[in-house]
N, C-alpha and C positions, 0 to 999 in steps of 0.2 A: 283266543285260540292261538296256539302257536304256530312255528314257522314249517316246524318238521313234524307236525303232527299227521297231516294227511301222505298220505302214500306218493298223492302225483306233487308234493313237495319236495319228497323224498327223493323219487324218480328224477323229477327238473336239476336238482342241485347232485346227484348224482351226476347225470349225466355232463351238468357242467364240471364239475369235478374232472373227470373221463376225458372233456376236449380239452380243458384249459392247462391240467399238467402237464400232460407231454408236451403242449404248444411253448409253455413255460421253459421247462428242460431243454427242449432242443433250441430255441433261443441262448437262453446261456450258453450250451454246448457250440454252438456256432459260433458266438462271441468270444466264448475263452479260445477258439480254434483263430479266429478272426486276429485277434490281439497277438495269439503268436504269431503268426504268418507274418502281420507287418511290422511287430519288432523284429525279426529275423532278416526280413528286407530293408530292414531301415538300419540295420546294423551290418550287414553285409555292403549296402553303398556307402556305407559313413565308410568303413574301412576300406572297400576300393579310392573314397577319394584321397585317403589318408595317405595311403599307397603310393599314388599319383604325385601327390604333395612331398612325398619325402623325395621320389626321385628327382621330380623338378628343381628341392632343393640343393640336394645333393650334386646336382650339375651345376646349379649355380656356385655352390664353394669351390664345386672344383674349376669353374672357369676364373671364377675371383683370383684363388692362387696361381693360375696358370698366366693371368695376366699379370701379377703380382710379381711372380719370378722373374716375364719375358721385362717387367719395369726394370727389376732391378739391375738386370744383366747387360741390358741396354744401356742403364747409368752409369752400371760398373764399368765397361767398356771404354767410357767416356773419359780422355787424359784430362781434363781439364778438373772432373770430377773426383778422378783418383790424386790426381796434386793437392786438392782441396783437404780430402780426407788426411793425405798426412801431414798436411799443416796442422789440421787438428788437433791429431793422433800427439803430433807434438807439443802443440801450446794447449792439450787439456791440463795436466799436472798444474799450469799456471793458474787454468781459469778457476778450477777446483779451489783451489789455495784462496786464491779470491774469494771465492760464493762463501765459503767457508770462515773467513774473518770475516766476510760481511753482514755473516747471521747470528756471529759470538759478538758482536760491538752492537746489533739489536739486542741481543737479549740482554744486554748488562745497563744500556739504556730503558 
């Protein structure tokens, strides 16, 4: 005898038919609803903390350089430092001429 041969067979799987798809469907439908909802939230904090991040860093460079300048104005400032620089200024041409024969007498050795 088969499955679906009697009526109250027919009727039982019918009716499960009748509960079980829509309970199916609105499952999924809840879930594809589900999935967007928290990739939206999960992509809307990622971007807040992004946000947060750039500004934070962006103060950071800007205080690096602001430290950066007040160094160097402070060195500049500094006579003993500025004497320095033009000794330099002046015996670079020497030093140059140096570094310079001393890297053509490497490469010929």
């Amino acid at each position: 005898m088969g499955l679906f041969r009697s009526i109250r067979s027919r009727v039982l799987f019918g009716t499960l038919a009748l509960a079980i798809v829509p309970l199916v469907i609105a499952a999924l439908i809840i879930g594809a609803l589900s999935y967007q909802s928290a990739k939206s939230s999960v992509q809307q904090r990622v971007t807040a903390q992004l946000d947060s991040l750039r500004v934070v860093q962006t103060q950071q460079v800007k205080s690096y350089f602001e430290t950066l300048k007040e160094t160097m104005l402070v060195t500049s400032a500094n006579p003993t430092v500025r004497e320095e620089f033009k000794r330099f200024r002046d015996a670079y041409p020497n030093v140059g001429a140096s570094i310079t024969a001393t890297v053509d007498e490497q490469k010929v050795a």
